[in-house]
VEXROTOR-140086 format. One line per field, with one value per atom (N, C-alpha, C): residue in three letters; atom name; residue number from 1; x, y, z. Coordinates in nm, 2 decimals, decimal comma. Layout:
! residues N
residu <- (ala | ...)
atome <- (CA | ...)
num <- (NUM | ...)
c1 <- (X | ...)
c2 <- (Y | ...)
c3 <- (Z | ...)
END
This chain:
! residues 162
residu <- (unk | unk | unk | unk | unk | unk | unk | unk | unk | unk | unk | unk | unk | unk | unk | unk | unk | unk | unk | unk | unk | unk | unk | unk | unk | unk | unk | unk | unk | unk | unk | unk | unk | unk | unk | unk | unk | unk | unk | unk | unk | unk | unk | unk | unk | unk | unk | unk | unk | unk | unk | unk | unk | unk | unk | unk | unk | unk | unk | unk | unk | unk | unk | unk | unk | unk | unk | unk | unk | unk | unk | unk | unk | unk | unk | unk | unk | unk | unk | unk | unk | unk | unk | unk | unk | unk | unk | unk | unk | unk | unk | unk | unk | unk | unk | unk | unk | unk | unk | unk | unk | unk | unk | unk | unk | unk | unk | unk | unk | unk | unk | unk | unk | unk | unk | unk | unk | unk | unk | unk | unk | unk | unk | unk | unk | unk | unk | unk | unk | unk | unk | unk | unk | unk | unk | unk | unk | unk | unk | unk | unk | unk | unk | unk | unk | unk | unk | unk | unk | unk | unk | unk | unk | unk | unk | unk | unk | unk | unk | unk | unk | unk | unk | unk | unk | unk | unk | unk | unk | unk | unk | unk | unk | unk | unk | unk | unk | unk | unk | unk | unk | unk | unk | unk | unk | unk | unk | unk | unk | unk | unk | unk | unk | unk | unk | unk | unk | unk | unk | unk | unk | unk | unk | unk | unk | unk | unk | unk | unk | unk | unk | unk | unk | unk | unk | unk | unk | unk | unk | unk | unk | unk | unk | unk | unk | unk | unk | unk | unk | unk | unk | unk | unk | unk | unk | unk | unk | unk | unk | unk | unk | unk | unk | unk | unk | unk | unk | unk | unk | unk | unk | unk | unk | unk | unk | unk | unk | unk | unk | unk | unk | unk | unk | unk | unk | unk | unk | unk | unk | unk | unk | unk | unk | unk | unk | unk | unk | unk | unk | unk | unk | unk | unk | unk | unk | unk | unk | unk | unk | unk | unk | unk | unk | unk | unk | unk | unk | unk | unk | unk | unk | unk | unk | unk | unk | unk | unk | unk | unk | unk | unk | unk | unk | unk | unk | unk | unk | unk | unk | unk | unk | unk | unk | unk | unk | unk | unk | unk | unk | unk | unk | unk | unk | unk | unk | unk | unk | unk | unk | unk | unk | unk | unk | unk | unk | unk | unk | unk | unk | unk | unk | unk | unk | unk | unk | unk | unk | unk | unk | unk | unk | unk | unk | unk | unk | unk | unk | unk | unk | unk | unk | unk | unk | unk | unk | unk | unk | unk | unk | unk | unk | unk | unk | unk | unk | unk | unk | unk | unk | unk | unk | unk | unk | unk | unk | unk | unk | unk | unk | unk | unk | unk | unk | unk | unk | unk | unk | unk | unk | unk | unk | unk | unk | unk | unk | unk | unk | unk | unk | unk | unk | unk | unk | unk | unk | unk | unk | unk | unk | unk | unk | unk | unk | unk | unk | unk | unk | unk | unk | unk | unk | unk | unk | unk | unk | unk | unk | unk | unk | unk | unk | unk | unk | unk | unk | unk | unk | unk | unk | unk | unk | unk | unk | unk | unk | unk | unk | unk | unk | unk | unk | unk | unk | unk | unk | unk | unk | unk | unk | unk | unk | unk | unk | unk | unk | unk)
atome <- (N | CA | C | N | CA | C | N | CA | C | N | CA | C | N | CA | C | N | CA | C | N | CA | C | N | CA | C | N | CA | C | N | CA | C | N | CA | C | N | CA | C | N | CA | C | N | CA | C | N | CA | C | N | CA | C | N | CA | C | N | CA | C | N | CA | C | N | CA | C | N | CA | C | N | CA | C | N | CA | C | N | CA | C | N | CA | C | N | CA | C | N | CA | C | N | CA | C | N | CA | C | N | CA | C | N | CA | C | N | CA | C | N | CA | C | N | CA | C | N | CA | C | N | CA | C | N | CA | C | N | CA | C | N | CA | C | N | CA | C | N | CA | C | N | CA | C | N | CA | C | N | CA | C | N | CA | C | N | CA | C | N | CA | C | N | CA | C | N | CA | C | N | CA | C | N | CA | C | N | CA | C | N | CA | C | N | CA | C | N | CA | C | N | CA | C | N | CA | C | N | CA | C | N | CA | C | N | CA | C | N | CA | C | N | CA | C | N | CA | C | N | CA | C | N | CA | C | N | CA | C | N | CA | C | N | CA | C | N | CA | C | N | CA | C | N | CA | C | N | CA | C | N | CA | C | N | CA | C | N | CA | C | N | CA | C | N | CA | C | N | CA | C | N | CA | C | N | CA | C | N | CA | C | N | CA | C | N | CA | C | N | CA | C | N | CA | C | N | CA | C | N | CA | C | N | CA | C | N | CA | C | N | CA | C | N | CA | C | N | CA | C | N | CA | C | N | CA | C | N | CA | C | N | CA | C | N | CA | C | N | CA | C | N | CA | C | N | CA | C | N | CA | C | N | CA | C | N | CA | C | N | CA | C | N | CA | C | N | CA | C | N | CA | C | N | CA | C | N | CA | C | N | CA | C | N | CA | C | N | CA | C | N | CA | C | N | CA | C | N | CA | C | N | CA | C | N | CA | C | N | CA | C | N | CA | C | N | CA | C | N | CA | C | N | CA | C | N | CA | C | N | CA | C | N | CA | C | N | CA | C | N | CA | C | N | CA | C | N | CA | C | N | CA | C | N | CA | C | N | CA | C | N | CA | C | N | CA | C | N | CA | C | N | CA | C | N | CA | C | N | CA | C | N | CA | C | N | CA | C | N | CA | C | N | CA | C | N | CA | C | N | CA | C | N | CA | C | N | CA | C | N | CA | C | N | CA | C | N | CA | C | N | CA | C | N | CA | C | N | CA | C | N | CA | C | N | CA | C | N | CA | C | N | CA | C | N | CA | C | N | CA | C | N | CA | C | N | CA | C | N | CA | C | N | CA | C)
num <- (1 | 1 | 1 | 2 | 2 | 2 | 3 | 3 | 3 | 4 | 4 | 4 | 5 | 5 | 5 | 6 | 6 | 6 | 7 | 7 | 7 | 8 | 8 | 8 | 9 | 9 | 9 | 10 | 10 | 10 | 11 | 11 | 11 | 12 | 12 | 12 | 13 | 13 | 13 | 14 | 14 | 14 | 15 | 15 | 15 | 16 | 16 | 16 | 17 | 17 | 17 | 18 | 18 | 18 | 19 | 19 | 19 | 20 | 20 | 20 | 21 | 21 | 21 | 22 | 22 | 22 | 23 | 23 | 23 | 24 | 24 | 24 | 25 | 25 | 25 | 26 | 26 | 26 | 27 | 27 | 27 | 28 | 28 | 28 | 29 | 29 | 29 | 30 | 30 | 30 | 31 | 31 | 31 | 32 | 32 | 32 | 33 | 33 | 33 | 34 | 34 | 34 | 35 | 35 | 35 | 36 | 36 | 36 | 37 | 37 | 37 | 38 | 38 | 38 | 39 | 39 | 39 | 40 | 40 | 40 | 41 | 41 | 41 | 42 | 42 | 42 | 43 | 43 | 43 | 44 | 44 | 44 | 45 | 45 | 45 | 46 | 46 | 46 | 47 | 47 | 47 | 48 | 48 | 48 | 49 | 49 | 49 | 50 | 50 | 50 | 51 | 51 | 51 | 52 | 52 | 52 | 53 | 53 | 53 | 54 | 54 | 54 | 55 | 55 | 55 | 56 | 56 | 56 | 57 | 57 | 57 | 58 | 58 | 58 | 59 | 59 | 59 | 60 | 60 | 60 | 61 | 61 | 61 | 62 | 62 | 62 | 63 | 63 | 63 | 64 | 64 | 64 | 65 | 65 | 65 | 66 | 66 | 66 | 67 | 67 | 67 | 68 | 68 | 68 | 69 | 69 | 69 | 70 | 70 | 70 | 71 | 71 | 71 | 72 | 72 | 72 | 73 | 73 | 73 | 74 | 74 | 74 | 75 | 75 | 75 | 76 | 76 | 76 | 77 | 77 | 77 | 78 | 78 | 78 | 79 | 79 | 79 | 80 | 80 | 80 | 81 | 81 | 81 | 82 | 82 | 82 | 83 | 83 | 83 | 84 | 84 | 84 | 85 | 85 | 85 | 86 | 86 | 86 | 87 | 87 | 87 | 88 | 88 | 88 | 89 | 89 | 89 | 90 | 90 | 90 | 91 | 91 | 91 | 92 | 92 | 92 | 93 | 93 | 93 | 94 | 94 | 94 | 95 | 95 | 95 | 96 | 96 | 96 | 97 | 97 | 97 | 98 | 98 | 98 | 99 | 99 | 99 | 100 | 100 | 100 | 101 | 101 | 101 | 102 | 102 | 102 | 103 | 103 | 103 | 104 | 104 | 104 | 105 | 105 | 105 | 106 | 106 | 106 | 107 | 107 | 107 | 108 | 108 | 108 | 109 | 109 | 109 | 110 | 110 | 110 | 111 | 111 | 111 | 112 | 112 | 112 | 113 | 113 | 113 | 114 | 114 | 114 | 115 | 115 | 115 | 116 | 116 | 116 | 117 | 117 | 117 | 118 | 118 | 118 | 119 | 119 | 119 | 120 | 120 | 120 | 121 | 121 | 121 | 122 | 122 | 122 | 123 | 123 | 123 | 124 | 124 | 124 | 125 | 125 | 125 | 126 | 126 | 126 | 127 | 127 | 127 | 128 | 128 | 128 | 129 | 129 | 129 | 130 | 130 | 130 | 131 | 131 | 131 | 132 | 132 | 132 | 133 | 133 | 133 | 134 | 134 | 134 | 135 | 135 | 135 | 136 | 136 | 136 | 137 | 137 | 137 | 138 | 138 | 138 | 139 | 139 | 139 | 140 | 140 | 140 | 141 | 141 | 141 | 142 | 142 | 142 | 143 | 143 | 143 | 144 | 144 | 144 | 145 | 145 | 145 | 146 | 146 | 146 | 147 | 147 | 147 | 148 | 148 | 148 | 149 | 149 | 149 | 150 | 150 | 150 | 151 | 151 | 151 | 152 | 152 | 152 | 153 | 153 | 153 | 154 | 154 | 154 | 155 | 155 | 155 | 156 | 156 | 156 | 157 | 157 | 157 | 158 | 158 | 158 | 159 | 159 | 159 | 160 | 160 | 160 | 161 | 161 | 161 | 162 | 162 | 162)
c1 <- (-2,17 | -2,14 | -2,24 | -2,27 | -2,40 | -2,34 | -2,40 | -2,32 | -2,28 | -2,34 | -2,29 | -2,17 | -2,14 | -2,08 | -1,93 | -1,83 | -1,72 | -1,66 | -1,50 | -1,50 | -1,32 | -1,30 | -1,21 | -1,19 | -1,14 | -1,18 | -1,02 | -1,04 | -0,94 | -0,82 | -0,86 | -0,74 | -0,66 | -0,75 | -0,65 | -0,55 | -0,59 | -0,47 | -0,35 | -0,42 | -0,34 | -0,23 | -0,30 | -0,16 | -0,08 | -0,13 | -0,07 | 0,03 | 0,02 | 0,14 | 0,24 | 0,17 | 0,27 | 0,40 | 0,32 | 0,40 | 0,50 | 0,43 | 0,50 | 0,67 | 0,76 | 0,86 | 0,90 | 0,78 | 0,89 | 0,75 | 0,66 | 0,58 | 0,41 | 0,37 | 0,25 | 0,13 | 0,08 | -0,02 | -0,13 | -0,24 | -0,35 | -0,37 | -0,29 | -0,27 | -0,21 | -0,08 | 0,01 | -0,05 | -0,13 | -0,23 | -0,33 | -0,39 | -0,44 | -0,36 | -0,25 | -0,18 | -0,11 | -0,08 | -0,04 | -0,19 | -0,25 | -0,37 | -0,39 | -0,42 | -0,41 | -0,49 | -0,48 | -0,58 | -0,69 | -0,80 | -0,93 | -1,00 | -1,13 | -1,23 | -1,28 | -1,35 | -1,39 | -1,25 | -1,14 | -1,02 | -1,03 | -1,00 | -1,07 | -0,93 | -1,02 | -0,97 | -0,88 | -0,80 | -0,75 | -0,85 | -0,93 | -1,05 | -1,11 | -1,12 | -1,18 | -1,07 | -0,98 | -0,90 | -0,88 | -0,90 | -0,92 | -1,04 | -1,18 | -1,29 | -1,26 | -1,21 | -1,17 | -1,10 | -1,04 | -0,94 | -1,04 | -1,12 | -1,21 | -1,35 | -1,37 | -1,46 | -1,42 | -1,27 | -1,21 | -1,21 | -1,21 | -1,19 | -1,05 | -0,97 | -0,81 | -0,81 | -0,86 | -0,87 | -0,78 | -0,66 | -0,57 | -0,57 | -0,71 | -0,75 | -0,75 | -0,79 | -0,77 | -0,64 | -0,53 | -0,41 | -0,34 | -0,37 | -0,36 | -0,41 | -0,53 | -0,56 | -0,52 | -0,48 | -0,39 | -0,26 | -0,18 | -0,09 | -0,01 | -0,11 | -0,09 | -0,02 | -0,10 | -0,02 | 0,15 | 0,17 | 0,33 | 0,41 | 0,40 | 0,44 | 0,51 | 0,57 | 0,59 | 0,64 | 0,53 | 0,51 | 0,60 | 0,66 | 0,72 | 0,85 | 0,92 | 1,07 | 1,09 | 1,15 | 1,20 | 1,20 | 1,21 | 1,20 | 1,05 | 1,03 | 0,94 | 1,05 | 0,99 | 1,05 | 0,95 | 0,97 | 0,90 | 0,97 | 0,91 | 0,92 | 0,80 | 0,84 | 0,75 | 0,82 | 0,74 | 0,78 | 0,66 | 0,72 | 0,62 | 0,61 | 0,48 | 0,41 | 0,42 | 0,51 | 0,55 | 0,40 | 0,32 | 0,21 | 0,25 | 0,32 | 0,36 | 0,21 | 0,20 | 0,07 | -0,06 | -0,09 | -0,22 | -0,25 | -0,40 | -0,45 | -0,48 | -0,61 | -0,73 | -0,70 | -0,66 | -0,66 | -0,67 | -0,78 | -0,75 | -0,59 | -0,61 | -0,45 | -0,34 | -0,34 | -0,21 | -0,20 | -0,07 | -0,07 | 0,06 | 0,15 | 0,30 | 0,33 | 0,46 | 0,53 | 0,68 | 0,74 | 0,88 | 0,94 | 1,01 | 1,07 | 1,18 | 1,23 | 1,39 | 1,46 | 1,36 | 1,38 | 1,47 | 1,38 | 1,40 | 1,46 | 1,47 | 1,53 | 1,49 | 1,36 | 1,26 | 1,09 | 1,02 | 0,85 | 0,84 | 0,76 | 0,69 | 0,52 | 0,43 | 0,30 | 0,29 | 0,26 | 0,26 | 0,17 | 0,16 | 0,08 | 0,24 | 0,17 | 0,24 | 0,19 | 0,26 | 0,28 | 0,36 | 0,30 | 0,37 | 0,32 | 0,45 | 0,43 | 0,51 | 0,49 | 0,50 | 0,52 | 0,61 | 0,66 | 0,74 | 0,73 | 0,76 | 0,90 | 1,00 | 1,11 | 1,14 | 1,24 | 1,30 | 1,44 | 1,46 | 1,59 | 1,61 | 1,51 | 1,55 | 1,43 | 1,28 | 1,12 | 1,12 | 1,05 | 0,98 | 0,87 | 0,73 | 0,59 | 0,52 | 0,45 | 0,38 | 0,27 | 0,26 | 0,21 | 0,04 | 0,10 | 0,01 | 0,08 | -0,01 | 0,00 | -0,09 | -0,06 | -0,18 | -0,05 | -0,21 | -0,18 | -0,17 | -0,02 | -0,02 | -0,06 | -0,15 | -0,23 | -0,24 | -0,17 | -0,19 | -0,32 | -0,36 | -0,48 | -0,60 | -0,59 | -0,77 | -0,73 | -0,63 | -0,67 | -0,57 | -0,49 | -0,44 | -0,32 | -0,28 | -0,13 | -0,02 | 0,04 | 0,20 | 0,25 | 0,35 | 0,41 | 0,39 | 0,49 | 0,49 | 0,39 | 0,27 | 0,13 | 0,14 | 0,14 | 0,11 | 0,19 | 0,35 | 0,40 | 0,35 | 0,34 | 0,29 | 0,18 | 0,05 | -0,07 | -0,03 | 0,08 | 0,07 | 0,14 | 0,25 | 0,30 | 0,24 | 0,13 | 0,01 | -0,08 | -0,08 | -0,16 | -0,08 | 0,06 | 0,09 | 0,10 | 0,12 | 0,11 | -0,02 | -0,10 | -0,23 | -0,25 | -0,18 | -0,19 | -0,11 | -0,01 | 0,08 | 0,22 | 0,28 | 0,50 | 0,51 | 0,60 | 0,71 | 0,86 | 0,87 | 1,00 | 1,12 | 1,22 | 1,39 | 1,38 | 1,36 | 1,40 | 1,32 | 1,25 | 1,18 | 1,32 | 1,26 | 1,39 | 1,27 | 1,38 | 1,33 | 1,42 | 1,44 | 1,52 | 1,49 | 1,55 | 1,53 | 1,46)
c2 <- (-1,31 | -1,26 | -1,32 | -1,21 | -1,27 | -1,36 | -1,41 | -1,51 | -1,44 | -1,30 | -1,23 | -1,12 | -1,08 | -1,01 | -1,05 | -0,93 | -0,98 | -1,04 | -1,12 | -1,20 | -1,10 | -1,04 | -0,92 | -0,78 | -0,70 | -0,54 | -0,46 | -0,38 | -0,32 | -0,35 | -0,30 | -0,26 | -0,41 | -0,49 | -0,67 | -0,65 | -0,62 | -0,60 | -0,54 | -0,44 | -0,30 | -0,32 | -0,39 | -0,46 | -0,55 | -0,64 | -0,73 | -0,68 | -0,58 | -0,51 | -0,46 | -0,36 | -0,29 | -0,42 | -0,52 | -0,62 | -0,73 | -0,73 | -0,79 | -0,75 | -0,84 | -0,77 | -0,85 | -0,88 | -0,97 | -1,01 | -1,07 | -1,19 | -1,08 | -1,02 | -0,98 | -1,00 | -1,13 | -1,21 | -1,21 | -1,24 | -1,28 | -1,36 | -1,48 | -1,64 | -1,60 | -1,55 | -1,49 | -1,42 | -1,34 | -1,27 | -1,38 | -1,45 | -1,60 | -1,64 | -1,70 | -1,76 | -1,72 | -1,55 | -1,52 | -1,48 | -1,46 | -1,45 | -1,49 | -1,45 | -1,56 | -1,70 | -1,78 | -1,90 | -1,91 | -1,85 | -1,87 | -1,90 | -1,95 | -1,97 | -1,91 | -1,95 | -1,88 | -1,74 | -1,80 | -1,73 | -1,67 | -1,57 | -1,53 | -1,58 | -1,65 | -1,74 | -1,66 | -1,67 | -1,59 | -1,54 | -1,63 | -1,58 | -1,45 | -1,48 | -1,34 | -1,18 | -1,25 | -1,11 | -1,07 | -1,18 | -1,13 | -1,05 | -1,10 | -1,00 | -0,85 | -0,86 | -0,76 | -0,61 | -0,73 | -0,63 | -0,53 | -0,66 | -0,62 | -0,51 | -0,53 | -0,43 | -0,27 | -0,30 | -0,18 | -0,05 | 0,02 | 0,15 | 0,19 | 0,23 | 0,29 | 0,37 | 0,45 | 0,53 | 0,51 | 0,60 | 0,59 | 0,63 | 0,64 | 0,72 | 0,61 | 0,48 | 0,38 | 0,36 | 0,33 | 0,34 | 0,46 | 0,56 | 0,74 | 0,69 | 0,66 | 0,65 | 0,54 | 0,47 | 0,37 | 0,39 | 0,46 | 0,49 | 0,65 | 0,74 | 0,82 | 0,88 | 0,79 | 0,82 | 0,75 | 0,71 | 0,63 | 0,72 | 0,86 | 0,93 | 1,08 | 1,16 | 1,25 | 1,37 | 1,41 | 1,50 | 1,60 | 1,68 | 1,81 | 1,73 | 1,62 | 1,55 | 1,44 | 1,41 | 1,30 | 1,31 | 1,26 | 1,25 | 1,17 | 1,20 | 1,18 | 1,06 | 0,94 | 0,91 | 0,88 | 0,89 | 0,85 | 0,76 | 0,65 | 0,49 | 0,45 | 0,39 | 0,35 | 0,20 | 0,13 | -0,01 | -0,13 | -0,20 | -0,26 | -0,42 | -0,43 | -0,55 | -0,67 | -0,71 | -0,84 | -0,92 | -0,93 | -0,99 | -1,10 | -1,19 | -1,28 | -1,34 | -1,43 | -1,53 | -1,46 | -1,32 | -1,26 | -1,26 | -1,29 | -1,30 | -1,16 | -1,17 | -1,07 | -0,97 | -0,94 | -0,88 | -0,74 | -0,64 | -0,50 | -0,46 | -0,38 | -0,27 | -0,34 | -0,41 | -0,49 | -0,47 | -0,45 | -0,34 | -0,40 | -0,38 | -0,37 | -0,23 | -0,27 | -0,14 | -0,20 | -0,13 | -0,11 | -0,18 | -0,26 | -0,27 | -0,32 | -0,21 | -0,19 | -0,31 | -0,41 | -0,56 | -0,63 | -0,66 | -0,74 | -0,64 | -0,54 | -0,41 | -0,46 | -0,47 | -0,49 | -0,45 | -0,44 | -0,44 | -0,55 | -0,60 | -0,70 | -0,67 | -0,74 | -0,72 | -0,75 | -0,59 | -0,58 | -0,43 | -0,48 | -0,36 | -0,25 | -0,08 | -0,02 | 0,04 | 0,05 | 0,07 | 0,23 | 0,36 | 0,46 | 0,46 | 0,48 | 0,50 | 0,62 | 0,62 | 0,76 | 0,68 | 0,69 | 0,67 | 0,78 | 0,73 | 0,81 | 0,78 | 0,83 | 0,76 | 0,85 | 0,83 | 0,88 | 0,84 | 0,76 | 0,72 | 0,60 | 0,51 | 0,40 | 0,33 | 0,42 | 0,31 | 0,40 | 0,29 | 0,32 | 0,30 | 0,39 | 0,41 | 0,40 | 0,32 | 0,35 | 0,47 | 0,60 | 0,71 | 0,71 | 0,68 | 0,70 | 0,58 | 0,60 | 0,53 | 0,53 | 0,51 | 0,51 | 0,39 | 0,36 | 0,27 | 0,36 | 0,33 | 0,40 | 0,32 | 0,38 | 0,34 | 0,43 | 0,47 | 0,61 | 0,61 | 0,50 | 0,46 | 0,47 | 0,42 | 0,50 | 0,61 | 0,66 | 0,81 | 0,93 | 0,85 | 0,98 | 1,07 | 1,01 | 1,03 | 0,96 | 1,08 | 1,02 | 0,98 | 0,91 | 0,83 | 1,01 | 1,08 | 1,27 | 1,31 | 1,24 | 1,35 | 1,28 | 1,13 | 1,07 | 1,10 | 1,13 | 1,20 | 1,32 | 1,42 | 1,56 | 1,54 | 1,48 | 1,45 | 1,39 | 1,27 | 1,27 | 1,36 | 1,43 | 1,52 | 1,62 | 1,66 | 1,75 | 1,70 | 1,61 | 1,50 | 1,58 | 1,52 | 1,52 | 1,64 | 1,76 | 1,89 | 1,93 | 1,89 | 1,87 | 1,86 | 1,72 | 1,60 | 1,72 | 1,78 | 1,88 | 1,82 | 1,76 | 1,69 | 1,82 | 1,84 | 1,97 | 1,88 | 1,81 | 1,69 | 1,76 | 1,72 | 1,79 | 1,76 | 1,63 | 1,67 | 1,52 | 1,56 | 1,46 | 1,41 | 1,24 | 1,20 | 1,07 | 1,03 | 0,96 | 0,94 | 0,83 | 0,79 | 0,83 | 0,85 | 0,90 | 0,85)
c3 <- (1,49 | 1,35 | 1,26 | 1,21 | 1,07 | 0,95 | 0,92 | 0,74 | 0,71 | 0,64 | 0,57 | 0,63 | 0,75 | 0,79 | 0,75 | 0,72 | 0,69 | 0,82 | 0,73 | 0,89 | 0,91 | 0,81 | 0,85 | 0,79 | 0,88 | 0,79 | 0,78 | 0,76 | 0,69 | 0,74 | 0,88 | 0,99 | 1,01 | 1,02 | 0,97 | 0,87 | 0,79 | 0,65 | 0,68 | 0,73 | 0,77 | 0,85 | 0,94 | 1,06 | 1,02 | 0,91 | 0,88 | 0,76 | 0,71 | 0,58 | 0,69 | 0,79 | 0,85 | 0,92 | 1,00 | 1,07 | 1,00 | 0,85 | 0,77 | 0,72 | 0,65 | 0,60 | 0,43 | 0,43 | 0,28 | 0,18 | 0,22 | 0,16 | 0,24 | 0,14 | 0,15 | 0,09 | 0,07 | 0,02 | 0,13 | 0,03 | 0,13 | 0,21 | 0,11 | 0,21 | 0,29 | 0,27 | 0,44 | 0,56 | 0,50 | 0,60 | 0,68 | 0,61 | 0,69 | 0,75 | 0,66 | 0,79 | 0,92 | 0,92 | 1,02 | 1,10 | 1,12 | 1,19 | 1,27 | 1,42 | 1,55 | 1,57 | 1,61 | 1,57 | 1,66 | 1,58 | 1,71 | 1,60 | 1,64 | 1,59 | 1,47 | 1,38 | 1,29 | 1,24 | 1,23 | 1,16 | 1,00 | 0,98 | 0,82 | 0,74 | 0,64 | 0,53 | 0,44 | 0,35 | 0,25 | 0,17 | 0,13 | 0,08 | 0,15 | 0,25 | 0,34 | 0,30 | 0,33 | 0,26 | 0,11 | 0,03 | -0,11 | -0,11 | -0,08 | -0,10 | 0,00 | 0,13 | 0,18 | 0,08 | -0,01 | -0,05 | -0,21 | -0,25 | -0,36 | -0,35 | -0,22 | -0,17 | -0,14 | -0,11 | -0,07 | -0,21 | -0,18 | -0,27 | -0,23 | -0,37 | -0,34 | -0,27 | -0,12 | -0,03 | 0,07 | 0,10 | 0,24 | 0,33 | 0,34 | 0,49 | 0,61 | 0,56 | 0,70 | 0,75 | 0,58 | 0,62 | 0,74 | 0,69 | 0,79 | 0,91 | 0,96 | 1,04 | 1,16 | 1,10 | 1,17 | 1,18 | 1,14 | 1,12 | 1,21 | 1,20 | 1,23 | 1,40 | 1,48 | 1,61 | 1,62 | 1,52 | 1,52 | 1,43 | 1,41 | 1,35 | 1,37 | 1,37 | 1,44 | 1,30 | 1,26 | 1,13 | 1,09 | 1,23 | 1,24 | 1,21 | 1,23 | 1,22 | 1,11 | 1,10 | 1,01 | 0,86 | 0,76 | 0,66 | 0,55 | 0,45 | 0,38 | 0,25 | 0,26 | 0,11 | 0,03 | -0,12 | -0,22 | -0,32 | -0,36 | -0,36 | -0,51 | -0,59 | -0,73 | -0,72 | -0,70 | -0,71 | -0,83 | -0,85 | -0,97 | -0,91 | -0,88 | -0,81 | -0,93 | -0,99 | -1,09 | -1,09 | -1,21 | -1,20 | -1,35 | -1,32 | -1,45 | -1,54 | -1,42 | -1,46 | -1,51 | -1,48 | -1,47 | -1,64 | -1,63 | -1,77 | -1,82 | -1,67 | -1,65 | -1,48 | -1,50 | -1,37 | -1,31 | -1,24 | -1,21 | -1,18 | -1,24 | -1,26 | -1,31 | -1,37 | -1,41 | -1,61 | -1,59 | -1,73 | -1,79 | -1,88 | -1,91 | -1,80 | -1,74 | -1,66 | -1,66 | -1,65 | -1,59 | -1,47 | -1,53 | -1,38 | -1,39 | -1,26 | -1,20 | -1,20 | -1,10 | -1,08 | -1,20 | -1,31 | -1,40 | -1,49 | -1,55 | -1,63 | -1,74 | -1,78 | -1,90 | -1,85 | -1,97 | -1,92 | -1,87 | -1,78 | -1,72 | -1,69 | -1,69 | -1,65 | -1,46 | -1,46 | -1,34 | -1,26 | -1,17 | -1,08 | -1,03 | -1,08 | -1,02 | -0,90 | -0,79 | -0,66 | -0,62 | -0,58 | -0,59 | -0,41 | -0,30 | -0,15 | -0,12 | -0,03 | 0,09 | 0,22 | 0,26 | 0,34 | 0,47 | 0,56 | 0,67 | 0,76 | 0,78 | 0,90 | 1,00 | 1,08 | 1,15 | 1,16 | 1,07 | 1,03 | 1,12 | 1,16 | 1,22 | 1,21 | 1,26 | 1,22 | 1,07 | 1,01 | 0,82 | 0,84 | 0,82 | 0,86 | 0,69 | 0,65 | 0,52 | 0,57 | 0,47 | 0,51 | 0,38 | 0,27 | 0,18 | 0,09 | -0,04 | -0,15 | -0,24 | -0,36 | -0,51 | -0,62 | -0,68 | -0,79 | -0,92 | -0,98 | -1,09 | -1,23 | -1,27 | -1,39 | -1,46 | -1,56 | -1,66 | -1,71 | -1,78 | -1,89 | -1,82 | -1,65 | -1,58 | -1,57 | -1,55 | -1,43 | -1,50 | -1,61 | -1,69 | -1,56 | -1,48 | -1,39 | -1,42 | -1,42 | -1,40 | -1,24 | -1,26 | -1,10 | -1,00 | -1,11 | -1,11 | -1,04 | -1,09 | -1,05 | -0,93 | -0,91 | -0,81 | -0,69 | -0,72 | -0,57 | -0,56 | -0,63 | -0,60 | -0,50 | -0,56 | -0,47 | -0,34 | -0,36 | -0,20 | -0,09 | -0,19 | -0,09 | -0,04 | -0,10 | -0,14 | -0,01 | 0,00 | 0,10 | 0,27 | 0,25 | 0,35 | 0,44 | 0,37 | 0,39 | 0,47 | 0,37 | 0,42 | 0,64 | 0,61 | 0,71 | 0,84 | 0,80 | 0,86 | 0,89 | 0,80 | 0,77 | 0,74 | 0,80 | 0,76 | 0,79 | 0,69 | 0,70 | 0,69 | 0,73 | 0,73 | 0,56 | 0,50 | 0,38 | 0,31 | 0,17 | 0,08 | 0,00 | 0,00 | -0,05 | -0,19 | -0,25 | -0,39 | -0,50 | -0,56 | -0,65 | -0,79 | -0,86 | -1,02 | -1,09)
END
């Protein structure tokens, strides 16, 4: 591996959200990482994550054979990523949150989700930011249901909280 070559790529992350259940940090992603040699640092996953473009195609793509389109259900999910400390930080705004039931500065989180009523598959996802992209959470499920159709879910039934 070259200096410059990254020392992890997407599909790292990727396994490491799906495998995760609580605590999804970079550091956590380091630390769960098998221990060999040249192990990518948190750091490695912060630029990982900086280089990345909001695109869920790797997500899809990883995902997709663990899935069974024609069955199960579709949920839709807006969760707000609590960003207290942040001064300066991409996507982090005043938003809503359920959590604390006041504004907090935080990243909004809009997912798609996939079940069968027993495994939960992350399918898609977009960051809600009205001020770049001029979407509502609204536009944001439409597009991904939009997505999924696409993809070919014909789900027993789409489900989501008010």
């Amino acid at each position: 591996m070259d200096i410059n070559s990254p020392k992890c790529i997407d599909t790292d992350y990727i396994d490491f959200l799906i495998a995760t259940s609580n605590v999804c940090s970079c550091t956590e992603a380091a630390r769960c990482y098998p221990i060999v040699d040249n192990a990518p640092s948190h750091d490695s996953f912060t630029r990982l994550l900086q280089r990345q473009t909001p695109d869920t195609e790797a997500l899809w793509e990883e995902v997709k054979n663990y899935v069974k389109p024609k069955e199960g259900f579709l949920i839709v999910d807006d969760s707000t990523l609590d960003k207290p400390y942040a001064i300066e930080m991409a996507f982090v705004r005043p938003i809503w949150s359920g959590k604390h039931h006041r504004t907090v500065k935080g990243i909004g989180l809009v997912t798609l989700v996939w079940t069968d009523g027993t495994t939960v598959i992350p399918i898609d996802f977009r960051i809600y930011n009205i001020d770049e992209d001029d979407k509502t959470k609204n536009d944001h499920f439409l597009d991904m249901l939009d997505k999924a159709e696409e993809r070919g879910f014909n789900p027993e039934f789409v489900l989501f909280d008010t």
